[in-house]
Backbone bond lengths (Angstrom), bond angles and torsions (degrees), N, CA, C in turn:
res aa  C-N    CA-C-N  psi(-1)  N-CA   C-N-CA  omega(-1)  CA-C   N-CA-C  phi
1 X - - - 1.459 - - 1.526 109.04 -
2 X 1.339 121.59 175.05 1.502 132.59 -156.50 1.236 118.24 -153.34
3 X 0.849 129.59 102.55 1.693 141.70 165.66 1.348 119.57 -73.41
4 X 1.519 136.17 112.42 1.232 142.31 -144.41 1.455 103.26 -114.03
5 X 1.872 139.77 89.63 1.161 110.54 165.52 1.461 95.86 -122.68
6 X 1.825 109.59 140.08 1.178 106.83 171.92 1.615 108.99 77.65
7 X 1.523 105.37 -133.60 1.106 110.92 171.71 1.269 125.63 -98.11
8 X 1.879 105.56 -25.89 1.340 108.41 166.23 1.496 126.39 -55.88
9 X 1.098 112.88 156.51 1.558 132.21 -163.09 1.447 103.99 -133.29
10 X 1.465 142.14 71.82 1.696 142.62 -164.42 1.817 94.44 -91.51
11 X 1.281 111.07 124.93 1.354 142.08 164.80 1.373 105.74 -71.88
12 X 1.637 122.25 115.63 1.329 130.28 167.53 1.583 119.22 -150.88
13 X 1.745 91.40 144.82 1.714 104.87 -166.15 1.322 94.90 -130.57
14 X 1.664 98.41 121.19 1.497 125.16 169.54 1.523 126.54 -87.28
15 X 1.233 129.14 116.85 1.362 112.36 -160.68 2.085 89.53 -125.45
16 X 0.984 122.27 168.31 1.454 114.15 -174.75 1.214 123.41 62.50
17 X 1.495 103.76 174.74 1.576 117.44 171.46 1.586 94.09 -139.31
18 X 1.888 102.93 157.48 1.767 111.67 175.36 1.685 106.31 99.82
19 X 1.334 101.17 -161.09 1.743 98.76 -161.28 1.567 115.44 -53.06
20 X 1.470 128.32 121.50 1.244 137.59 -164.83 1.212 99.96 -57.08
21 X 1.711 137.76 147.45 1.697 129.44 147.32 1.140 91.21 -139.29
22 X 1.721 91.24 120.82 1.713 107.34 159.89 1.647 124.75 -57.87
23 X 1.410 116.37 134.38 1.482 97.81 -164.72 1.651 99.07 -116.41
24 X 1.068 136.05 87.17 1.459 132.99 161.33 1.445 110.23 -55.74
25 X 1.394 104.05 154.78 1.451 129.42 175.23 1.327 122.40 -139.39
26 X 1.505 111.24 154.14 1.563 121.01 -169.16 2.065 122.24 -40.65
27 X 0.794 104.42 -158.44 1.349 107.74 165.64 1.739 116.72 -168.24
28 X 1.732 111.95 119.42 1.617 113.25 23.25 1.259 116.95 -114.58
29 X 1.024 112.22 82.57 1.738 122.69 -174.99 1.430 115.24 -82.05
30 X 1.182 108.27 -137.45 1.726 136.08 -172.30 1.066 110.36 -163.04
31 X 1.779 119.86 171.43 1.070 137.90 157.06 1.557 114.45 -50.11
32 X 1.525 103.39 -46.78 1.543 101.37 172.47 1.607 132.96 -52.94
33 X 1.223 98.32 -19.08 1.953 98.38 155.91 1.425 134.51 -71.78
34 X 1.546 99.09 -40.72 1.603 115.06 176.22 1.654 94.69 -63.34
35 X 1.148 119.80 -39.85 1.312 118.81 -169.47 1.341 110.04 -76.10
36 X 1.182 133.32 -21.45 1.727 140.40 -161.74 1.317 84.31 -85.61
37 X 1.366 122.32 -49.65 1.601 127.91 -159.97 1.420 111.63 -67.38
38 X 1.350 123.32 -57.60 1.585 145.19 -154.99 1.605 110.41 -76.07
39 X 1.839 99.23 -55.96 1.588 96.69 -159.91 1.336 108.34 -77.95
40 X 1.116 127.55 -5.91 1.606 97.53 165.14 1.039 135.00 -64.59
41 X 1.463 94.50 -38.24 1.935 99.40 150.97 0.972 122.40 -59.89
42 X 1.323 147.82 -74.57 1.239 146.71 -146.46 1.411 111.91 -65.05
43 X 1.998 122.56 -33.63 0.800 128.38 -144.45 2.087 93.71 -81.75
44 X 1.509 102.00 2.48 1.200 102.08 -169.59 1.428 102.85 -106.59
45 X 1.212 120.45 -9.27 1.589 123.17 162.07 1.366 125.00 -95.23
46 X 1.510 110.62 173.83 1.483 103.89 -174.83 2.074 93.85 -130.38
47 X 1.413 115.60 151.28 1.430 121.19 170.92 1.096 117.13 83.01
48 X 1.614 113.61 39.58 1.269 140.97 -177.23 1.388 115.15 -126.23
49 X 1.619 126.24 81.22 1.585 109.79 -173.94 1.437 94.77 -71.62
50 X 1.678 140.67 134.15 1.092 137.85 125.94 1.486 132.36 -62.65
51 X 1.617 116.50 111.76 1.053 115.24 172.56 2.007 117.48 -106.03
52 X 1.218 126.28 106.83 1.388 145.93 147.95 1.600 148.33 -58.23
53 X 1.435 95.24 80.74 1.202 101.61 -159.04 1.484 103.30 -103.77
54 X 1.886 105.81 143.26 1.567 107.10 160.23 1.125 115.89 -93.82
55 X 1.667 116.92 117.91 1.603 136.47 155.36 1.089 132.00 -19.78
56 X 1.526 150.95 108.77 0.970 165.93 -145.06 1.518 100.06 -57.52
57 X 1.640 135.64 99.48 0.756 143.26 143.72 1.986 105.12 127.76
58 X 1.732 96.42 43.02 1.704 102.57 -148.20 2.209 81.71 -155.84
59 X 1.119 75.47 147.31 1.795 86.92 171.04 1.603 109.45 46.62
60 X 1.019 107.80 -112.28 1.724 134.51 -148.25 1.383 100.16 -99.63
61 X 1.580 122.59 -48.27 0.804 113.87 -136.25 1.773 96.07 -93.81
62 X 1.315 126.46 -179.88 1.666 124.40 -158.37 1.472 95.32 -166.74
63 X 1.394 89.19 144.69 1.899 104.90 178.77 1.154 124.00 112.24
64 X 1.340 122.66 -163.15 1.893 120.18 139.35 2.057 88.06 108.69
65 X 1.005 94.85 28.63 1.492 101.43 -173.06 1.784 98.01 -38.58
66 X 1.286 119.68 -40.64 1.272 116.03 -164.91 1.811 104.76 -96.65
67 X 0.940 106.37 18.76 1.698 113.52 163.36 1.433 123.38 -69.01
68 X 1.194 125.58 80.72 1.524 126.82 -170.45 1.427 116.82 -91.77
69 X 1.550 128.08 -1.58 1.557 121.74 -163.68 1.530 89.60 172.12
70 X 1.495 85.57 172.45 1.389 85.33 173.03 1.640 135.58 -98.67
71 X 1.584 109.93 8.83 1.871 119.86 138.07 1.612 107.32 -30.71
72 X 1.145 116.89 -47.06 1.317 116.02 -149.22 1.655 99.24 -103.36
73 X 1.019 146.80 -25.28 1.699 160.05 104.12 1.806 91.82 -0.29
74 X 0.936 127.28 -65.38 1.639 114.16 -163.55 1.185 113.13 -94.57
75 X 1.480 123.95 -15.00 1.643 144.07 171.49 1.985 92.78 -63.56
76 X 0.960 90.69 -54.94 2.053 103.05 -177.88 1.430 101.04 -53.62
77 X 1.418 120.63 -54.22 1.451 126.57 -162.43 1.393 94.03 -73.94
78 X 1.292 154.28 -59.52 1.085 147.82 -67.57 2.054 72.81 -146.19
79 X 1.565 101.34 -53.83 1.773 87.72 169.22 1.663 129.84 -105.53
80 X 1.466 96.19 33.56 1.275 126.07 145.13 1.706 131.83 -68.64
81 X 1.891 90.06 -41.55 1.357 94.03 -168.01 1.949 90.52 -94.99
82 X 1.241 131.56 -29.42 0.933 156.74 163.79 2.009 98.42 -15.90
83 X 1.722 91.45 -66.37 1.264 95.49 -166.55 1.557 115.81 -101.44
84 X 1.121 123.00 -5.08 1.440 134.82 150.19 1.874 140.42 -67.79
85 X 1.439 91.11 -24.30 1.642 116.75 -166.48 1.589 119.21 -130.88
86 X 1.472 116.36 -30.29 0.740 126.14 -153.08 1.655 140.36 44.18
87 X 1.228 143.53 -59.18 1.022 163.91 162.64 1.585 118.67 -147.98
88 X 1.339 110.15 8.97 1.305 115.34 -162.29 1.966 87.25 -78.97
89 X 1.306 105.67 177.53 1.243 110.84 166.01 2.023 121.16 -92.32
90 X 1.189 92.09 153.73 1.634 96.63 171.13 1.475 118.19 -166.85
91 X 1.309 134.34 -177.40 1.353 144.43 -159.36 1.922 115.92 -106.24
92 X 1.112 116.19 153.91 1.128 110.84 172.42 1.442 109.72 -131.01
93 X 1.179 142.25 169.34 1.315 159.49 -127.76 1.720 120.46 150.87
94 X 1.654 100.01 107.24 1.828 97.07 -171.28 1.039 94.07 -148.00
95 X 1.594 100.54 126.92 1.270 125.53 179.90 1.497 117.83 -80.57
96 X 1.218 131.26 67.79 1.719 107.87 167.64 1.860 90.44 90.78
97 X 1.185 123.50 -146.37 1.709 110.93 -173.79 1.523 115.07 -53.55
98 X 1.476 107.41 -8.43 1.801 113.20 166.33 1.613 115.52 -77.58
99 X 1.096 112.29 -11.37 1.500 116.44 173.28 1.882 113.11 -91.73
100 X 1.039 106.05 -24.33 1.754 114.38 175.13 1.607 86.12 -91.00
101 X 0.882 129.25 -74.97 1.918 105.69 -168.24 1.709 105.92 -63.84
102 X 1.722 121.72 -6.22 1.695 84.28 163.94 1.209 99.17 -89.85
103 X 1.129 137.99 -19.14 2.117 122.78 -176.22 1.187 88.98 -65.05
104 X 1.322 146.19 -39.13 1.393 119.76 -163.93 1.627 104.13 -77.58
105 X 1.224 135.10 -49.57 1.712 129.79 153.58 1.096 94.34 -25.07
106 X 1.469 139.62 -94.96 1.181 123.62 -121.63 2.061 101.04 -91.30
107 X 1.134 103.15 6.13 1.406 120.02 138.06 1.461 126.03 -13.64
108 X 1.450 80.24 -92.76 1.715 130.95 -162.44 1.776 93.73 -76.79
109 X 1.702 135.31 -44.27 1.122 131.78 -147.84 1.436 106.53 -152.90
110 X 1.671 104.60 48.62 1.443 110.25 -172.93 1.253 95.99 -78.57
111 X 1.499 152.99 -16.74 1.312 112.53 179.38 1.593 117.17 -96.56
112 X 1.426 101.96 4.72 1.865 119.07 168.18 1.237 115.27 -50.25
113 X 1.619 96.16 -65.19 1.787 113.91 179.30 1.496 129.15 -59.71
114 X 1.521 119.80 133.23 0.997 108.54 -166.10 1.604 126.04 -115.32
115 X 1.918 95.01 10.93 1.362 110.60 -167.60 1.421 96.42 158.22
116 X 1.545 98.62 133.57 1.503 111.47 -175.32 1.097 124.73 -103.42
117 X 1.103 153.35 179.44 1.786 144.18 159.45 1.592 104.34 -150.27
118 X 1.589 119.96 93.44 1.582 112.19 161.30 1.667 119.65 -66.81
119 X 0.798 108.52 156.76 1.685 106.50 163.12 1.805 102.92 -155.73
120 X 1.431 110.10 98.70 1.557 152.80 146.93 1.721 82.97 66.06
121 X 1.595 77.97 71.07 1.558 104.77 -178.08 1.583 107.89 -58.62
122 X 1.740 120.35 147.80 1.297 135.26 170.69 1.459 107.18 -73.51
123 X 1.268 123.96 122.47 1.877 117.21 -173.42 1.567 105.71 -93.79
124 X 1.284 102.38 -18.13 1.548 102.65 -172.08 1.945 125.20 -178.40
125 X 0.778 121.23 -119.94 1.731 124.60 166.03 1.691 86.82 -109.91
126 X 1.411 80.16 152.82 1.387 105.04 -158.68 1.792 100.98 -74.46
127 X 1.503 115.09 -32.02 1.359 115.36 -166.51 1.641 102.68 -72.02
128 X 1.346 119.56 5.19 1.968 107.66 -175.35 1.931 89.61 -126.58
129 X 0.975 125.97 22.35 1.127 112.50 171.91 2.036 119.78 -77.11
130 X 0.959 95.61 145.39 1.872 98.89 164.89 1.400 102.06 -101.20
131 X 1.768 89.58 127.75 1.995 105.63 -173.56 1.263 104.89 -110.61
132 X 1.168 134.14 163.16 1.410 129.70 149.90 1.732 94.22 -103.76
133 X 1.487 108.96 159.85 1.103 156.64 173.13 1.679 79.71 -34.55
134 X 1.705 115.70 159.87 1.670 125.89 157.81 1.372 99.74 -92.62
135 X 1.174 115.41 155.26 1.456 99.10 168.06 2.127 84.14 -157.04
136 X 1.240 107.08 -164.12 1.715 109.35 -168.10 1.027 91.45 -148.05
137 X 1.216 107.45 163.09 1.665 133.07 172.95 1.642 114.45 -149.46
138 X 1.220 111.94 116.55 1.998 95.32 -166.09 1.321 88.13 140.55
139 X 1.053 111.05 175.60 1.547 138.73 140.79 1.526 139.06 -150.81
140 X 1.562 99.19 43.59 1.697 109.25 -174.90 1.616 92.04 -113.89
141 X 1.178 143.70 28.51 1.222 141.80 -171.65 1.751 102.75 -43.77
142 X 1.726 108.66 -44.83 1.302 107.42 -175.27 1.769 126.94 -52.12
143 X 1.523 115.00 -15.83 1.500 124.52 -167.58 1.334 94.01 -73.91
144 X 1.640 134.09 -37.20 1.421 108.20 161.34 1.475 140.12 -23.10
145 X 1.179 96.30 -44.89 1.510 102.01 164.91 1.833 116.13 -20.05
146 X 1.419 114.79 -54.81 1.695 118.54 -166.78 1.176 94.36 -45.01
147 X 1.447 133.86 -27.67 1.046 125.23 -143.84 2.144 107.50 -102.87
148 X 1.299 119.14 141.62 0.911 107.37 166.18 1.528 131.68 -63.60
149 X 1.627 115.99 159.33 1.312 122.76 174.86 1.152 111.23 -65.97
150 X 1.355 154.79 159.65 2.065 103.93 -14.16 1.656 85.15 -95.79
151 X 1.280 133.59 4.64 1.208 107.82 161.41 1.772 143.13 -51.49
152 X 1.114 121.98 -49.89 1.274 143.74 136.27 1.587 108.01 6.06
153 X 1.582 104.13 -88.63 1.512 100.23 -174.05 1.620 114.98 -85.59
154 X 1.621 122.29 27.66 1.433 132.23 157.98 1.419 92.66 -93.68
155 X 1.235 136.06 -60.96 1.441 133.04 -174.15 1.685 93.06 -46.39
156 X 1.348 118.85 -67.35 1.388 111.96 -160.71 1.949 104.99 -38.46
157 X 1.469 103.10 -54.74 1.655 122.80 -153.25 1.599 96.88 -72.32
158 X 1.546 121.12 -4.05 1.414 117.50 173.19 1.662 126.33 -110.86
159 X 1.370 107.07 -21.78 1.376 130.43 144.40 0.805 164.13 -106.82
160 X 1.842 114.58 126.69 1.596 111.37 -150.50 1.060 118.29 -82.79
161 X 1.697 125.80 -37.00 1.096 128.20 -171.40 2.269 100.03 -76.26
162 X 1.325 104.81 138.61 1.883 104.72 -171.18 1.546 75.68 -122.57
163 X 1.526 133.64 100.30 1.102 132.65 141.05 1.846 103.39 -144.23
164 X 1.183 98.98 147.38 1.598 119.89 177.86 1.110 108.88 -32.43
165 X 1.332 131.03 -65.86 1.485 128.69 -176.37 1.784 99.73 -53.16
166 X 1.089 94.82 -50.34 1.709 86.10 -171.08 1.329 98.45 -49.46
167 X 1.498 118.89 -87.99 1.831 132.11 174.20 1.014 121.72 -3.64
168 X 1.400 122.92 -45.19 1.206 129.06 -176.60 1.544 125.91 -57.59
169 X 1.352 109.00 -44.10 1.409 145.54 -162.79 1.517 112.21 -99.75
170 X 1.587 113.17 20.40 1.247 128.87 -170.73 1.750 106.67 -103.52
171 X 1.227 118.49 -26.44 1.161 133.72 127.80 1.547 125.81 -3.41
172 X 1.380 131.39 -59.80 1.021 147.94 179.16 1.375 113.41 -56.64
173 X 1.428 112.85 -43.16 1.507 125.55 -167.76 1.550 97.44 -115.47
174 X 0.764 157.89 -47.08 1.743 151.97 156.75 1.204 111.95 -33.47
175 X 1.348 130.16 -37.71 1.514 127.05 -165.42 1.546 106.84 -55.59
176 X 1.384 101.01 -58.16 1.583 97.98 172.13 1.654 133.34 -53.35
177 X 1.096 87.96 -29.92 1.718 89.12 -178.57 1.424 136.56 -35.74
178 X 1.736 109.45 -37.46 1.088 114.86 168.09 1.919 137.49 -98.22
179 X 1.681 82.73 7.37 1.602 89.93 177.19 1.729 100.04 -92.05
180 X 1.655 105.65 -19.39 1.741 85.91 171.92 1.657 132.38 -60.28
181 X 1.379 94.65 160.17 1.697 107.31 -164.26 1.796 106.60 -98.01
182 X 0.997 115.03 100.09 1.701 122.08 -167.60 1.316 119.42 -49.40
183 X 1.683 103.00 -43.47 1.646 101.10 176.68 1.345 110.40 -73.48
184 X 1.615 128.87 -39.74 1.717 110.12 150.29 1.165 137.90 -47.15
185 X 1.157 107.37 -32.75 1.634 104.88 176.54 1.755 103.32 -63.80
186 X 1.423 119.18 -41.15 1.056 130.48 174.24 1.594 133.78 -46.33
187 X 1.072 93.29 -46.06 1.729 113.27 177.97 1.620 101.05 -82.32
188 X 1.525 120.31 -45.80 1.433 103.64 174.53 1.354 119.78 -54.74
189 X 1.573 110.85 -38.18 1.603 112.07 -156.24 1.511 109.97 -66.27
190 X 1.397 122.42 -31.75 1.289 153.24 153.43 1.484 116.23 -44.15
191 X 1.127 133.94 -38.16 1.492 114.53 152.63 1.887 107.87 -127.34
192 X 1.494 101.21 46.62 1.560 115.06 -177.43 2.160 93.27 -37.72
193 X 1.078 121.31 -80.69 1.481 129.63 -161.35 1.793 106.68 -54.70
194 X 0.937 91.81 135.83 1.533 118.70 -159.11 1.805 88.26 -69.28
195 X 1.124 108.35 177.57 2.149 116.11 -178.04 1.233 96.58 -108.15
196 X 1.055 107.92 -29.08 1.666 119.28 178.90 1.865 134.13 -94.68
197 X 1.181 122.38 112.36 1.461 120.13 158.58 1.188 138.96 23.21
198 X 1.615 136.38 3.30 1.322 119.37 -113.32 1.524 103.33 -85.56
199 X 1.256 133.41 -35.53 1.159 127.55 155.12 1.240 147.39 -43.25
200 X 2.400 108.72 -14.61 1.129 96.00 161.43 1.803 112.12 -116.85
201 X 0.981 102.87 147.07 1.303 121.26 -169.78 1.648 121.85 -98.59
202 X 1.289 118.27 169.32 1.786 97.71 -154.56 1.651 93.56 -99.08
203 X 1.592 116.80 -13.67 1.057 115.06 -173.23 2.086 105.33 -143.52
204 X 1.058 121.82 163.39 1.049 103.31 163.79 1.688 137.52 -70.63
205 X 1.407 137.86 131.76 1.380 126.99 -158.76 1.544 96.84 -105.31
206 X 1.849 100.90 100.07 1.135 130.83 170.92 1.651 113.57 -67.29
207 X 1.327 135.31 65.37 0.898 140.26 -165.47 1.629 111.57 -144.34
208 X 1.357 105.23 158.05 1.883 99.73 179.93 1.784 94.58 -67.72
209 X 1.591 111.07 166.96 1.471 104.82 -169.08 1.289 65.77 -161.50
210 X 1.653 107.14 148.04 1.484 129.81 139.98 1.467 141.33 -153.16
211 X 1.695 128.77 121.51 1.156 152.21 -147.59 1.398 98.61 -95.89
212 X 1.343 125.42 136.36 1.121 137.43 160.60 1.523 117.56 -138.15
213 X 1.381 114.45 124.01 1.405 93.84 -174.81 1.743 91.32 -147.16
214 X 1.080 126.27 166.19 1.395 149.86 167.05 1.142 108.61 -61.71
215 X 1.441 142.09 169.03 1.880 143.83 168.07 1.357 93.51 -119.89
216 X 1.356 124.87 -27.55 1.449 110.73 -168.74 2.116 96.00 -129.60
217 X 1.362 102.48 57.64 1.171 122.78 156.43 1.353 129.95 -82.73
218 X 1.737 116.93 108.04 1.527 99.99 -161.95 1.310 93.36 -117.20
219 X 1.503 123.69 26.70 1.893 115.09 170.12 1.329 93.37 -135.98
220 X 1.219 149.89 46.63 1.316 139.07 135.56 1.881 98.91 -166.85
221 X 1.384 121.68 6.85 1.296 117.88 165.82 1.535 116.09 59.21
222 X 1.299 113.11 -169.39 1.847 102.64 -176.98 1.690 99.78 -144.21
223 X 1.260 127.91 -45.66 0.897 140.82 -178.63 1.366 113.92 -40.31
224 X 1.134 132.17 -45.56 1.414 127.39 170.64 1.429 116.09 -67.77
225 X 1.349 124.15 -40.63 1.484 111.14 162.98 1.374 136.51 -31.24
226 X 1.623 106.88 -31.05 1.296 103.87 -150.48 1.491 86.90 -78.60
227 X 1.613 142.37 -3.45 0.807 98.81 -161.27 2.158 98.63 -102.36
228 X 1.086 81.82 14.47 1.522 82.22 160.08 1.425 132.37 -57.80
229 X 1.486 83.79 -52.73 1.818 95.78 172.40 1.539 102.35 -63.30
230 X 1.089 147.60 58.78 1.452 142.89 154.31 1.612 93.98 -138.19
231 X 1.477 118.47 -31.71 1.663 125.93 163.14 1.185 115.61 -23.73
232 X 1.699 106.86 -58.52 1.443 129.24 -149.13 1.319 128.39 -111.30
233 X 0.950 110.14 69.61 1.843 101.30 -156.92 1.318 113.22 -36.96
234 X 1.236 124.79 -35.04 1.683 114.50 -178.31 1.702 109.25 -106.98
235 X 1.274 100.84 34.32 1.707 90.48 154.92 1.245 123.54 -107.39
236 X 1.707 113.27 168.61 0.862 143.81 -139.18 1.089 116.47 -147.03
237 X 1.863 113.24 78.72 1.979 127.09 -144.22 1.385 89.52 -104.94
238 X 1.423 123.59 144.35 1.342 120.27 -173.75 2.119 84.50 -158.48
239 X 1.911 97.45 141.26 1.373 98.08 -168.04 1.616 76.06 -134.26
240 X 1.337 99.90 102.99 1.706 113.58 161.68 1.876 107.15 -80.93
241 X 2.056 86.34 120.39 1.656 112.26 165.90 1.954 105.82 -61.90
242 X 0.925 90.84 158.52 1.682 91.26 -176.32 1.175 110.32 66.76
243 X 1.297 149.20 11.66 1.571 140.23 -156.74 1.762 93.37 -133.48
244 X 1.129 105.29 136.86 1.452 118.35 160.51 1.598 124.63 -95.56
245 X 1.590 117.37 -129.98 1.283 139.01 -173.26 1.580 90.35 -86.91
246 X 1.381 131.32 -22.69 1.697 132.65 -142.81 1.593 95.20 -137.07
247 X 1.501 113.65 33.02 1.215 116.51 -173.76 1.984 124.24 -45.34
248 X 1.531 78.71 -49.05 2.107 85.79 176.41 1.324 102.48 -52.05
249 X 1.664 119.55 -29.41 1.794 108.82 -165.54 1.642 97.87 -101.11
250 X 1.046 129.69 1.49 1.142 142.13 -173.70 1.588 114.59 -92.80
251 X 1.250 114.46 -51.82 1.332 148.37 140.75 0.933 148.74 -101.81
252 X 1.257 129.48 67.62 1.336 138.10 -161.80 1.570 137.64 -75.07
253 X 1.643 93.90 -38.66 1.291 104.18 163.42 1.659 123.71 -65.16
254 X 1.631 103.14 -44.78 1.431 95.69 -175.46 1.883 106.59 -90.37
255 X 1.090 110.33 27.95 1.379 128.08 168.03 1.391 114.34 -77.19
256 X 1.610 95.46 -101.70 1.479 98.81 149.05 1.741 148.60 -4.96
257 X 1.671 94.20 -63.11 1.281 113.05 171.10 1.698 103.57 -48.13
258 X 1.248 120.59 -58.51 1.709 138.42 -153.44 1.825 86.55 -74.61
259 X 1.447 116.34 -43.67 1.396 105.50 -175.50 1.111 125.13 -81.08
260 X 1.864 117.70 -13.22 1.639 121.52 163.33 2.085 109.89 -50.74
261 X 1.796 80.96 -49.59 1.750 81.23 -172.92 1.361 134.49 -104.12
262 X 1.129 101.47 28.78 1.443 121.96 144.98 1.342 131.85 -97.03
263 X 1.274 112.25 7.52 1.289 126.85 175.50 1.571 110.97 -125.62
264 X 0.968 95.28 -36.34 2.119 99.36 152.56 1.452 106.17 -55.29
265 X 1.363 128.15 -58.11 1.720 132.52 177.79 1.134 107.89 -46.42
266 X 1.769 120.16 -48.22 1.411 130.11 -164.57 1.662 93.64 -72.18
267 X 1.120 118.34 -53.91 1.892 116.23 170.24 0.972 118.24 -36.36
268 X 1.385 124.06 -53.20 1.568 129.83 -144.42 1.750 89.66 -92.11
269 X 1.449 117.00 -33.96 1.587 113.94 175.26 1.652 124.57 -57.01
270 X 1.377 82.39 -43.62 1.872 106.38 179.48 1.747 117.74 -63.86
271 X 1.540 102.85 -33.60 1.281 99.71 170.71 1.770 122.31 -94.71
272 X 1.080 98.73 -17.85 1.649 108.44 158.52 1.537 115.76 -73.23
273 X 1.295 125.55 -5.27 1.776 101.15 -170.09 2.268 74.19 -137.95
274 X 1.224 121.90 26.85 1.068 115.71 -177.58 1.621 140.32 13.13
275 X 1.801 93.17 52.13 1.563 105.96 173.21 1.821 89.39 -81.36
C-alpha cells in the first residue's frame, strides 16, 4: 500500500489486526529489517496491528523532492499517522535511525503514544557520536562472502558476533541497501539534527519504554542511550555484552525475551488507563 503526500509516494505493509505500532527502520534499509527484527515476536501475539513503513528516500517508497532533513522525515510520519489513526492511540518501534525519527513522533504526539521500543537507537548525526572500538567474536568472518560487494564487508564492519546463524540473517538488513536513493540520503544527512529538542519533553512520558542497545556498537554506540532511560520513567535500558549494531540477531533470546515484556507492560498499561 501507498501513502500519497505531495509528490512523495511512502510504501507500507500492514500485517495484523488491534493496537496500531508504527514500525520504523534503520537507514538505508527497508521495512524488511524492522520486519526481520519484530515478527518473530509479534507473530506470537494476537491485537497487534503492525504497520511497516519505507522511509522517505529507502525501499519502495519514491519522491519527497522537498525532503531536506529529518523535520521533514517526521512532518511525513506525523501526517501519515494523521491519516491512518487519527488521534487514536498507537505504538512506536525504531530501529537504529528509526529510533531518532520515533523520539521525534513521540515528540510531536506524546500523549498519542502508548509505548515505545528503541533498538540501538541513532542519538544524533553520526559525526558527535561516542563509539566503542569494533572488535569480533566468532570465527566464520569468511561466510560473508554469500553476500555481495561492498555489501559484504559493511555487514562484516557492523557485526560483532562472525557466526553462521548470525551471517546468515544479514540478509534481512542488506536487502535494502541498494534500493536507497543517494541524493536523499544526502540532503537528509545534511540537516540530519532535528531544530527542535527532541529529547526534552514538556512533561515526563509516563509510559512502558524499552532500550536495547549493543556494548560493542561502533555505528550508533550505547552509551548515550542510557541517558534516555532517565527520559523515561518506566524504561527499561539494557546494554547486551556480545551484541553489536545487529543486537536482536546477535542476541536473540534476550531480545525477544525484553520484547515479550514490554508488551506485557504495554498490556497491563492499556488496561489500566482503558484505551
Amino acid at each position: 500500500m501507498n501513502f500519497q503526500l505531495d509528490d512523495l509516494s511512502m510504501h507500507y505493509k500492514v500485517i495484523g489486526e488491534g493496537m496500531p505500532v508504527l514500525m520504523l527502520h534503520g537507514r538505508p534499509t527497508d521495512h524488511e529489517a524492522s520486519m526481520g527484527a519484530f515478527e518473530p515476536v509479534f507473530r506470537e501475539r494476537t491485537g497487534w496491528q503492525r504497520v511497516y513503513v519505507d522511509l522517505p528516500g529507502m525501499g519502495l517508497t519514491t519522491g519527497g523532492s522537498w525532503i531536506n532533513g529529518n523535520d521533514d522525515v517526521v512532518a511525513v510520519l506525523l501526517a501519515f499517522v494523521a491519516e491512518m489513526w487519527g488521534k487514536r492511540p498507537f505504538l512506536l518501534t525504531g530501529f537504529s535511525y528509526g529510533g531518532y525519527i520515533a523520539r521525534g513522533i513521540l515528540h510531536k504526539r506524546m500523549t498519542q503514544v502508548t509505548g515505545m521500543m528503541l533498538l540501538v537507537p541513532a542519538m544524533g548525526a553520526a559525526n558527535g557520536r561516542k563509539l566503542p572500538q569494533h572488535r569480533v567474536f566468532g570465527s566464520e568472518t569468511a561466510k560473508f562472502a554469500q553476500y555481495p560487494q561492498p555489501f559484504a564487508d559493511m555487514a562484516a564492519s557492523l557485526v560483532v558476533v562472525h557466526e553462521e546463524a548470525v551471517i546468515n540473517r544479514q540478509g534481512e538488513i542488506m536487502a535494502g541497501f541498494q534500493k536507497a536513493d543517494p541524493d536523499m540520503m544526502t540532503r537528509i544527512s545534511q540537516n540530519y539534527s532535528f531544530t527542535f529538542p527532541v529529547d526534552t519533553l514538556p512533561v515526563p512520558y509516563d509510559k512502558p519504554v524499552l532500550i536495547i542497545t549493543g556494548k560493542h556498537d561502533s555505528v550508533t554506540g550505547c552509551d548515550e542511550a542510557a541517558n534516555l532511560a532517565q527520559t523515561y520513567p518506566r524504561a527499561t535500558y539494557a546494554v547486551l555484552d556480545r551484541a553489536g549494531h545487529a543486537a536482536h540477531i546477535e542476541q536473540p533470546a534476550i531480545f525477544n525475551l525484553l520484547l515479550h515484556e514490554w508488551l506485557d507492560r504495554v498490556e497491563e498499561s492499556l488496561c489500566h488507563s482503558g484505551e
